[in-house]
N, C-alpha and C positions, 0 to 999 in steps of 0.2 A: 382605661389605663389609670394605675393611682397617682397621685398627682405630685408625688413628690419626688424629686432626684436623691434626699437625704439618706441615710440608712436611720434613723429616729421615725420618718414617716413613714416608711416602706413597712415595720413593724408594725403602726401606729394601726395601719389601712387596714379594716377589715368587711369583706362585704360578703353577702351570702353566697353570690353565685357566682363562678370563675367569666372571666370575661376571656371572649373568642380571639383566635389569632388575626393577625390584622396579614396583609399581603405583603409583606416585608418578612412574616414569618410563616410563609406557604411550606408548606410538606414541599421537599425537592429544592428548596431554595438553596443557595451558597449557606453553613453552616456558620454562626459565629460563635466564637469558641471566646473564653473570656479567661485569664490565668491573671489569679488573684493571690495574695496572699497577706495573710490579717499584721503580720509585720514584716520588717524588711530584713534581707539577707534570707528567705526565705527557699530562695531558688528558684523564682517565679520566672525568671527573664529567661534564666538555664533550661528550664524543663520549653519555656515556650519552644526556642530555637532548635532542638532536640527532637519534638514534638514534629512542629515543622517540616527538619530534615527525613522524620519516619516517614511523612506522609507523601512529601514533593517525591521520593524514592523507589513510591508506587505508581505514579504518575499522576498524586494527587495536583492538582493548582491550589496555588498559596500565598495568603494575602496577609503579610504580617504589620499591625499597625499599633507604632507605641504609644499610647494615650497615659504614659507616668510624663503627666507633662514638668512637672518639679524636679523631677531628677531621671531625666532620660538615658534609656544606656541600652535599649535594643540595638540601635544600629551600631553603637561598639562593640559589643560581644558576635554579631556577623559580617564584622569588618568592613563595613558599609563604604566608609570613607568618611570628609567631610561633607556635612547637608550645606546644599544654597540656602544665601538668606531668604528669607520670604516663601520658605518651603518649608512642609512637612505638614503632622497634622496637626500640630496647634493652630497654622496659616485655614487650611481646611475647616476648622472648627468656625475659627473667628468667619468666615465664608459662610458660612453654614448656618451663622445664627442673622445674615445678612438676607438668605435666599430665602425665595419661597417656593422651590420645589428641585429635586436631586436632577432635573438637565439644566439648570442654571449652570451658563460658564464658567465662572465662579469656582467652581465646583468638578472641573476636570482634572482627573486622577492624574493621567499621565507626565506631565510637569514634576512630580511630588515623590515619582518612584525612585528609588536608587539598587545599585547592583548589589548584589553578595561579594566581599569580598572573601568570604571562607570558601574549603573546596566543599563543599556543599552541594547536593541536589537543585535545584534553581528553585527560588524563593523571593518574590516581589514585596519590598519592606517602604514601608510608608516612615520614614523615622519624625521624633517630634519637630525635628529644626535644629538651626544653627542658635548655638545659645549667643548673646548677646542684645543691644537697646533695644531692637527691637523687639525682637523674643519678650523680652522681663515686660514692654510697653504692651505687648498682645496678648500676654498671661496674664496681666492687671486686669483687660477688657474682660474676658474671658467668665462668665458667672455659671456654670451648671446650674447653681442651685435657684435658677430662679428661670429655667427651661420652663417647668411646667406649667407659666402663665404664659406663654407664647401662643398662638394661636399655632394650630398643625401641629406635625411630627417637630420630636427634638432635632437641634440641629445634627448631632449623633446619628439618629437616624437618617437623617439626608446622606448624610456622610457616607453610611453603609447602603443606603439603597442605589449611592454612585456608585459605588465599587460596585455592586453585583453588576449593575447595569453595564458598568464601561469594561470590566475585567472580567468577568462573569466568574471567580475563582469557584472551588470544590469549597474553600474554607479561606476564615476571615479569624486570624487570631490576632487577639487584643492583646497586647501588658498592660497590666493597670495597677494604679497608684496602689499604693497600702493603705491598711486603715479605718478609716470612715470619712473617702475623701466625697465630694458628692457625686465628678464624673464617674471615678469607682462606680458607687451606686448604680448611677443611667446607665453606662454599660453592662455591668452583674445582672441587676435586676429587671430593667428592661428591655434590652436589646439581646443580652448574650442566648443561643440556645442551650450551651452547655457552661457551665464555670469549672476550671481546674482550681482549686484552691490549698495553698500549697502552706502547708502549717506546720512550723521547725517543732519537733520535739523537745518544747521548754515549757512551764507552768503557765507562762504567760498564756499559749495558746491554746491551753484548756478554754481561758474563760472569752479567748475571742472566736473560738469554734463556736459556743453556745450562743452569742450575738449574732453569726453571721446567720446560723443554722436558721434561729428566727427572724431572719431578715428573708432568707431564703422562701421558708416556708409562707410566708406574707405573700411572694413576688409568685408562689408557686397559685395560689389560691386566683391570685390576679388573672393569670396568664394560662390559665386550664391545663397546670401540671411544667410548666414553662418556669427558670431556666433545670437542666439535667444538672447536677453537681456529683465533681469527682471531689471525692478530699482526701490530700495525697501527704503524711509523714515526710518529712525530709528532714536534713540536716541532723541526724544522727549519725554516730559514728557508730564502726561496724566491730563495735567489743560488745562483751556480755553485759556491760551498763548500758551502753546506746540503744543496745537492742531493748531492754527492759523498757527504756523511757521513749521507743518507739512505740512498744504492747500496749505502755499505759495511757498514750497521744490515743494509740486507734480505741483503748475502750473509753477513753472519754469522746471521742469522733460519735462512737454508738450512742452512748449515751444523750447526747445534743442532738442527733436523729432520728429520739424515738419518736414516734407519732404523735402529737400534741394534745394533749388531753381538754378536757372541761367537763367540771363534777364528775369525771372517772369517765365521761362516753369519748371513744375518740374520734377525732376531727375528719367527718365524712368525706372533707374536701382535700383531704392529703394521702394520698399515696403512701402503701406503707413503708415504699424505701424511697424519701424524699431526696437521700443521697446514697451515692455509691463510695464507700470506702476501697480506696486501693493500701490494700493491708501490707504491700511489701513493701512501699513508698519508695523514696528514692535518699539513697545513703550520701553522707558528705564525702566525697571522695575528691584530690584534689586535681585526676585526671576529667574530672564531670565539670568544673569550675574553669578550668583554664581555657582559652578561647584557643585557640593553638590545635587542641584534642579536636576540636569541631572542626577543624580544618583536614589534619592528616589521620583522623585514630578514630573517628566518630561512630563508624559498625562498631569492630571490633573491642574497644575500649568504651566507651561511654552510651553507645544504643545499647544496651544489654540491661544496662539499668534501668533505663527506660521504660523496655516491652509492654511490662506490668500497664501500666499509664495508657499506652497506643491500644494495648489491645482495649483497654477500660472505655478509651473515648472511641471506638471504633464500635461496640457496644450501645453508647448512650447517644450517638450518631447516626446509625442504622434504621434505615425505614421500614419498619413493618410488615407493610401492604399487604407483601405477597409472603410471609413469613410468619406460621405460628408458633406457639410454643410446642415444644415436645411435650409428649404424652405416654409414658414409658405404660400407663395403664390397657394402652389397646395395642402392645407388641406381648409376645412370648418370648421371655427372656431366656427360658433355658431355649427351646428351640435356635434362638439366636445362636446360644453357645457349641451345642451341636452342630447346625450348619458351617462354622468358624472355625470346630475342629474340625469338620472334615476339607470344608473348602481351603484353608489355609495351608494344607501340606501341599509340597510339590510348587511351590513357589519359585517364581523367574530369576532367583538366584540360586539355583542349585543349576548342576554343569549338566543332569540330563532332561533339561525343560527345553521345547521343543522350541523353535523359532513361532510357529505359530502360537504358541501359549504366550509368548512374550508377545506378540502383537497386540493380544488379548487385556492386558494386564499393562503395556507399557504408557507412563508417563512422562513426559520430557522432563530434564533436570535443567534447574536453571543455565546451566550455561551450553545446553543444546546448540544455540543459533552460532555460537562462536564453535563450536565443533566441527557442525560440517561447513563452515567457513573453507574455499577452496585452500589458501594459506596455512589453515590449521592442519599439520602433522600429526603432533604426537596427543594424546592425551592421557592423561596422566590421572590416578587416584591412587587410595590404600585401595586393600583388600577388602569387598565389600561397601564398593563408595558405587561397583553400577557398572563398570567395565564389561565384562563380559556381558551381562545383559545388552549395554546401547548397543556392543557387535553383532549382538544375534537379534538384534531389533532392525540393526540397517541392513543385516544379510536375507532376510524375512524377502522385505521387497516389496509385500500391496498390504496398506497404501505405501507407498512413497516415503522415505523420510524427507525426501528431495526430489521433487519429480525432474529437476535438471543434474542428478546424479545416480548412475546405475554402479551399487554397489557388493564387488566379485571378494569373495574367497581369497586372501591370499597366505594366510596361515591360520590354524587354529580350528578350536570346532567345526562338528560337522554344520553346515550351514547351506552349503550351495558348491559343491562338487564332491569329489568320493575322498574318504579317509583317506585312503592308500596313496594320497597325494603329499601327505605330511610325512616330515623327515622323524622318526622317533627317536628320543636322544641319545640311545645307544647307538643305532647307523651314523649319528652326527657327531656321537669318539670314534667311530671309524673313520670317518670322512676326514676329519680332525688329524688323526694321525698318519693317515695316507698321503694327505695334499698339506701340510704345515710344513715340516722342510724346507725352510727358506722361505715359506709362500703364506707369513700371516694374511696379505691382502685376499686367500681365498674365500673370505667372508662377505666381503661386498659385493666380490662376482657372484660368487655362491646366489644370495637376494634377489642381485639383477636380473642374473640367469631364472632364478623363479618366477618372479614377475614378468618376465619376457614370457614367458611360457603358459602361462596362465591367461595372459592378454591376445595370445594366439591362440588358442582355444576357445576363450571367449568372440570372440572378433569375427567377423565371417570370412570365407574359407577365402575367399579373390583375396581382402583386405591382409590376412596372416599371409597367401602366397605375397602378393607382391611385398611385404616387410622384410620376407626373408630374401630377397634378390638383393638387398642394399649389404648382404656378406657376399666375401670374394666367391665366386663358383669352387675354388678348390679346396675350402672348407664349411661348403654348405651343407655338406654330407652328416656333418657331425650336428650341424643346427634346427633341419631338416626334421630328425624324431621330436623335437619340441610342442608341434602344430598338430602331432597325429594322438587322435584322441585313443586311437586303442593301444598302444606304447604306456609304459607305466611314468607318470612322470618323474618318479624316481630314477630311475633308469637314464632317463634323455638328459633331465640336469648337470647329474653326475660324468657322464660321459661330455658333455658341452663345460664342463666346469676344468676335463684333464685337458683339452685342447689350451695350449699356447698361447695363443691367442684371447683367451676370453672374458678378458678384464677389459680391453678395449670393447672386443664385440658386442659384449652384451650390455655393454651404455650403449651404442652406437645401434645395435636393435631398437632397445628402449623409445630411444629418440625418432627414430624411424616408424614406429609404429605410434605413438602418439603426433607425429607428421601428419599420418595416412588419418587417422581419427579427427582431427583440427578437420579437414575438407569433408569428411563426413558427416550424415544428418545424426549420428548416435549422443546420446548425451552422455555425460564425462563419465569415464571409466573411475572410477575410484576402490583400488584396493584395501582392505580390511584384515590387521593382522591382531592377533589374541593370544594367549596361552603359550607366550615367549619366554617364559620363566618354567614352566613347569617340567619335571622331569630328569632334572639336572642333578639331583643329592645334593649335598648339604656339605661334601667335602672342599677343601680348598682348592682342589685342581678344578672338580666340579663347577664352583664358583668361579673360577676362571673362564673356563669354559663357556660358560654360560654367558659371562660378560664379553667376550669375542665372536659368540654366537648372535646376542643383540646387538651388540657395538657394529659390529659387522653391516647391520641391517639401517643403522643409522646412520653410518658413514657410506653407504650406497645411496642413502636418499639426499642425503646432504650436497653429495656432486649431483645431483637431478634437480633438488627444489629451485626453483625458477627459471627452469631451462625447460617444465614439461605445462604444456598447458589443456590438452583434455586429456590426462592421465592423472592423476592423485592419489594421495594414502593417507589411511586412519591405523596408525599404529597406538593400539591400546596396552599404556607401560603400567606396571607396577610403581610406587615412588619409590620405592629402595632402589628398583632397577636402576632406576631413570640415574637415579641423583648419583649412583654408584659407579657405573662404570665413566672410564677414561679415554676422552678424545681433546683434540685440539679445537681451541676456538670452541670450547660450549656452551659459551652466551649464545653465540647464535642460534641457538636453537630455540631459543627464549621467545620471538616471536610467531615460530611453527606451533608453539608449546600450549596446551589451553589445563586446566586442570578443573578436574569432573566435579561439581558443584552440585551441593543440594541446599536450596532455602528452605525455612520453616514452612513455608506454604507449599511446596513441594513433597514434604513429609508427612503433612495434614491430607493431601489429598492422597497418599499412597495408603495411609491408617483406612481414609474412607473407601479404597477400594478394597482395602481387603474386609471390613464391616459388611459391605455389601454383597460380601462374597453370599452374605447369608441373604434369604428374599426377603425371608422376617425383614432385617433391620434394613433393605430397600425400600421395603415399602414405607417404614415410617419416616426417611431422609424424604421420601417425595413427598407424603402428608408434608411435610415442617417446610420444604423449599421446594414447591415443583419443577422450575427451573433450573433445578440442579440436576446431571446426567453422571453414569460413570466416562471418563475417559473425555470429560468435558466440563470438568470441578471448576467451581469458581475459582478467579484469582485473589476475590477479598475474605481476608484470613480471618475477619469474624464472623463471616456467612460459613467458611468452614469451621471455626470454632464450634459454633453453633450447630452445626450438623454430626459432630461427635462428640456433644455434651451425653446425649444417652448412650454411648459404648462406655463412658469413663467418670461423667459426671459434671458439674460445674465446679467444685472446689473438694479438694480430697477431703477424705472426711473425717481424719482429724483437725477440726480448727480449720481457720480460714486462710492460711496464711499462702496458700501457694494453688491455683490451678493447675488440672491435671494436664494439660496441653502444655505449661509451663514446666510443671515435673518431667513430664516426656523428653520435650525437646532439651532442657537441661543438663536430663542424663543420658541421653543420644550422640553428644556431644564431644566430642574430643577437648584436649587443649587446644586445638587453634580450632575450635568452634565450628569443624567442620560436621555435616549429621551424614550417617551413613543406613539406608534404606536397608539393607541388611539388618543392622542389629535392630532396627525398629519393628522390622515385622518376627524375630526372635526374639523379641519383648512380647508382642501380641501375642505370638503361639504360645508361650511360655503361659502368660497369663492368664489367658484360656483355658489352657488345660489346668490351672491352680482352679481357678472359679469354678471347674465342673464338680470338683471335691465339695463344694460346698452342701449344705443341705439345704438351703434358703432363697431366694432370688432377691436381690435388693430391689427396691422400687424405685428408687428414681436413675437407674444405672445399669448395666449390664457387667462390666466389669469393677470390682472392689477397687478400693486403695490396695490391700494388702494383696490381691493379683499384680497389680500394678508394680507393688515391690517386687513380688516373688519372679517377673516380667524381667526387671529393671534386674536382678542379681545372675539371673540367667543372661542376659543379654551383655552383662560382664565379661562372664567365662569367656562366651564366644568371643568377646572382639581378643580378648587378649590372647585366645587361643590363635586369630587372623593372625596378630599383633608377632608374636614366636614365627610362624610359619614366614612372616614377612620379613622380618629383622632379624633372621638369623645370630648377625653377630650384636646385637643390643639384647638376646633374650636372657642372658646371665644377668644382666642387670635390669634389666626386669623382674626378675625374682630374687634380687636383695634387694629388693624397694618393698618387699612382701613387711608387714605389719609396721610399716615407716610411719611415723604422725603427717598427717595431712599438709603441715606446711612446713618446711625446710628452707635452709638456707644453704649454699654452697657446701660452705665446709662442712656443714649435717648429714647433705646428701651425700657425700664423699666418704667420710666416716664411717657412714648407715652401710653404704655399700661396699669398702673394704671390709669392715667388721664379718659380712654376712658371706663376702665372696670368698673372705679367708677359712672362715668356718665349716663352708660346705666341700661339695669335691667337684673333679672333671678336671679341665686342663687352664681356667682360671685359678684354681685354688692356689696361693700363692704368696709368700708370706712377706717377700720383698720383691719388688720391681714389675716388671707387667709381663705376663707371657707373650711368646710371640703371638701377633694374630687381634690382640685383645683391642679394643674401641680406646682402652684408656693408656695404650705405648705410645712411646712418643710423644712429641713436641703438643703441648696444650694438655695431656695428662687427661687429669677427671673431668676438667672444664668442658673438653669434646662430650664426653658420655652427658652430662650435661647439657650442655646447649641438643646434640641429638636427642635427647628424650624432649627438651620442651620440640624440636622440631617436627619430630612423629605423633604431636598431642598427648603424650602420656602424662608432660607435667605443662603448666602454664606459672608464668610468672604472678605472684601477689599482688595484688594491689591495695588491699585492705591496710598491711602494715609491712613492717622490717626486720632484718635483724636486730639483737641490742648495739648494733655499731653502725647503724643504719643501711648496712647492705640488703639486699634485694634478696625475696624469699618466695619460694618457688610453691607451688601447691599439686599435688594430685590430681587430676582430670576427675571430675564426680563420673564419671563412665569407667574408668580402671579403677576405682577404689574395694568395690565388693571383693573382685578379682584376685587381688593384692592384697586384699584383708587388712585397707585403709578404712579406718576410723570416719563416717560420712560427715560428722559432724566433728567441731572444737578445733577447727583452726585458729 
């Protein structure tokens, strides 16, 4: 180890041969992560907590400890509370230089920890202390810089090898002073395995990049390649100047990281990427800075900025072992693309892909386990968020989605009984106009009545007879065809729906037959409804219809939900549906309610499975990770990063500014940052088929950048083409937002889209007032169209800037822009 804590000596120290890790810094050990930055205001404290929250959210453990012993402020920014006197790590230090080895009592963590007070992922914070006599009296003791005549490890190091020992965390992140303080130094240089080093985009931090860099590469020679360094831009702002004097930050970043030369041979002992530049860094925004955001907005609003960072140190964190690099030299790349045309058609989102195909191909989406949650009802997505696929996954049946849930048929796709058991929605305007006459409630008997009937068929035959003894004898006659499988179930319902009686009966079945189930050994019956929207037209009667058709089925479940306990339902809604039609009391649905979720890593592992559609590109995923299976994808997102560097690349290949897994997920993305599996693999196929035009194969890659785009403009069309079919009444405005500038402000948008809706034709065009029907009549005006577009993800609010009157300025979804023939860039 070099002998000095200073940064002057760490430079100074040059020896021929890297010296070995010691056992504090074992392969597998709790990682220490060290977030520096060369001056203050830098963002170092922000990205730490940020950081952090990424990792506690994966169920990393987290040990966050502020060693800015001069001006401490970790525990404010995670609303800590107040520290006890005589706690924290200053107290720990001062201990530490007293002990002679990390189980000295001295030296027990637990005393010293304090809670989070943000809503945060859980996160165990070591803060420096309660500032005061004491404090200022135990900062005076306090000498780094004269650690390295101490006999043994620094006191730093006891300190951490307590933590591993008593806490055993994933990760051990530091705050550290600014500067050239000396504990700085002992942390950075000799203890940290990785350094985030966070450097504002000003001139000043040209010349303290080039310091640190050779301080780095000093500590790196020491420590056989030891510590990893990110160096991360911040603190520019997100205008055309900012961004220049971020460009000019990262090439002077390069420039201090080229390999270090002497007489022109270069330095055999340095690695030729000493550090890793995160070229997107992280911008001054003042939702990123405010402690508040970290509480309530932290995904949504400030993780996003992030990613870039998490994925970077997830990277320079990763162990090896069992992992090589890709080798795009020993795959066939056109074969690839061949096998990927043809394996990708016929995909588990098209309406005639078999149930068993979807077994084949099916991944869970994040919010699986809350679905088939018994309490959970309804679930809810757009078009192309996974719906009909998760039905035709659970109607499938082996394996299991739930081995304590057998799930039946009860509208929709063929799946697990005969077509001819659906109502088509021309017989349900007949039924409609036969049985309304006074009798809107024939909607929820309508439901009842079908699910009664499906659960007696289901059911065994003693079980369905004795259900049906709990109606009176003198109208069992009518309830009777229900149970007999050879009867058309059309037939039976309809005839049990004219009976008088059969709003009551057919709860009072209901109940009856989940009675008979509860004493029986079958496990929960769970009905499956689908394809409730389809088939209706697009008229306004139709629309009505439609909504008394669903409403119907929802205000049947509503008097059942907690009354039925081995009977249950998966009703899969459209969101327009859901949010559209009209009942009493529909918050309460809000706890039944779950909504179909896809995480980035969720999207990474469906890209890998359609990759491996091809055997080509199998085989070299299991060269590079054998460990890794289909349909058994890792959940750490740089082990899958890394397993689709060869379909797409490591950085697109204009300039370094953005990775391809980031460009994906980006523009996959809606305004409310939902990702939809659909349009992702209609990027693939799209892109695909662009690449096969080519005349050349790239070499380090299977798919181009410019596939990628050609990918990304097609997978446009498609959502907006979902997006129309979904929102009927929002699609006129959707197409006067056609060649809008990227970012708007209320009255612009409103403008933009009078202008365009007066100009065109149909039964919007309209030169004063709103037609009937229209999104923007009535009380709230444009403001609704408004606020519903940011709702459906088409727009997202700004946050970069404002109007010139400081109002709030909306932006375009990079996923509808190509679509809409928005401008990708110049917000």
């Amino acid at each position: 180890m070099f002998s000095s804590a200073s940064f002057g000596a760490v430079v100074s120290t040059r020896t021929a041969e890297p010296s070995g890790r010691s056992g504090a810094e074992a392969v597998g050990a709790s990682k220490v992560v060290a977030f520096y930055g060369f001056r203050g205001g830098s963002g170092r404290t922000t990205a730490l907590t940020h950081v952090a929250a990424a990792l506690a959210a994966r169920g990393r453990t987290v040990v966050a400890v502020d060693l800015d012993l001069e001006a401490p402020g970790l525990g404010t920014v995670l609303r800590c509370g107040d520290s006890v006197e005589g706690k924290g790590s200053l107290a720990l230090l001062r201990a530490a230089e007293l002990a002679d080895s990390p189980d000295d009592e001295r030296l027990r963590i637990a005393p010293h920890l304090v809670a989070v007070g943000a809503d945060l992922p859980p996160i165990r914070v070591i803060p420096a202390g309660r500032l005061g006599p004491q404090y200022y009296a135990q900062l005076d003791l306090l000498n780094p810089a004269l650690w390295h005549v101490m006999d043994g490890p620094s006191p730093l190091r006891l300190l951490f090898e307590r933590i591993r020992a008593e806490l055993e965390p994933d990760f051990i992140l530091a705050d550290c002073r600014t500067g050239l303080a000396p504990l700085t130094a002992t942390a950075v240089f000799h203890e940290a395995d990785v350094v985030v080093a966070c450097f504002s985009a000003s001139r000043q931090s040209h010349d303290g990049a080039r310091a640190f860099t050779r301080a780095l590469e000093a500590a790196q020679r020491q420590r056989g390649g030891r510590p990893s360094a990110l160096l991360v831009p911040t603190m520019f702002v997100e205008t055309d100047g900012g961004l220049t004097r971020r460009d000019e930050l990262v090439s002077a970043l390069e420039a201090a990281t080229a390999p270090a030369t002497e007489a022109g041979v270069e330095d055999p002992l340095l690695s030729d990427e000493p550090a890793m530049i995160v070229a997107e860094g992280i911008p001054f925004r003042t939702s990123l800075s405010v402690s508040y955001v970290l509480a309530a907005g932290y995904v949504q609003v400030a993780g996003r900025a992030y990613e870039p960072l998490v994925a970077a140190l997830d990277l320079a964190t990763r162990e090896d072992a069992a992992v090589t690099a890709p080798d795009l030299s020993r795959i066939d790349t056109q074969a690839v693309l061949r096998e990927l045309d043809e394996g990708i058609r016929g995909l588990p989102f098209a309406e005639e892909v078999r149930p068993h195909q979807v077994v084949e191909w099916f991944l869970p989406p994040a919010s699986l386990h809350a679905i088939l949650a018994p309490s959970t009802y309804y679930v809810v997505g757009g078009k192309g968020s996974g719906k009909s696929w998760l039905y035709r996954r659970m109607l499938a049946g082996s394996p299991p989605l739930d081995p304590e849930q057998t799930f039946i048929r009860g509208h929709g796709p063929e799946g697990g009984g005969s077509r001819d058991e659906d109502f088509p929605p021309d017989e349900l305007r007949e039924l409609d106009r036969a049985l309304r006459g006074g009798r809107d409630e024939w909607a929820p008997a309508f439901w009842r009545i079908r699910a009664a009937a499906t659960l007696l068929r289901w059911a065994p035959a003693e079980l369905s007879k004795r259900a049906l003894t709990t109606v009176p004898p003198r109208e069992r006659s009518q309830w009777e065809p229900l149970r007999q499988p050879q009867r058309a179930l059309r037939v039976a319902v309809v005839n049990a729906l004219r009976a008088q009686s059969s709003i009551p009966r057919s709860e009072q079945l209901l109940l009856a037959i989940d009675e008979l189930l509860r004493a029986s050994p079958r496990s929960r019956a769970v009905l499956a409804y689908d394809a409730l929207d389809t088939g209706f037209g697009s008229s306004e009667t139709d629309l009505h219809r439609r909504e008394r058709f669903v409403g119907g089925l929802v205000s049947a479940l509503e008097g059942l939900r907690g009354r039925l306990h081995a009977i249950g339902f998966k009703v899969m809604l459209r969101e327009d549906v859901f949010s559209q039609f009209a009942m009493q009391n529909k918050s309460h649905l809000r706890p039944a309610t779950i909504e179909l979720l896809w995480r980035a890593v969720d999207v990474w592992k469906l890209a890998l499975s359609v990759a491996t559609r091809s055997g080509e590109y199998r085989r070299l995923v299991r060269s590079i990770d054998p460990s890794a299976a289909e349909l058994a994808w890792p959940d750490d997102e740089a082990r899958l990063t890394r397993l689709l560097e060869p379909l797409w690349g490591a950085r697109m290949e204009r300039g370094r500014k953005i990775s391809p897994t980031t460009f994906v997920q980006r523009r996959t993305a809606d305004g409310q940052d939902r990702l939809f599996p659909r349009t992702l693999v209609e990027m693939l196929r799209h892109a695909v088929a662009h690449e096969r035009t080519r005349d050349q194969a790239l070499a380090d890659r299977v798919l181009s950048s410019a596939a990628l785009q050609d990918g990304y403009r097609a997978a446009s069309h498609l959502r907006l083409d979902d997006l129309r079919a979904e929102y009927t009444q929002v699609s006129p405005y959707l197409e006067a937002l056609r060649g809008l500038n990227p970012t708007s402000t209320r009255n612009q948008l409103r403008a933009a889209m009078q202008n365009q809706l007066r100009a065109g034709s149909g039964p919007h065009r309209k030169a004063k007032g709103a037609p009937a029907g229209a999104l923007h009549a009535g009380p709230g005006g444009w403001n609704k169209v408004v606020d519903r577009l940011v709702e459906i993800g088409v727009l997202r609010e700004y946050k970069r800037a404002t109007g010139e009157a400081g109002e709030p300025k909306y932006e375009v979804a990079l996923l509808y822009r190509p679509a809409l023939g928005v401008r990708l860039v110049g917000v």
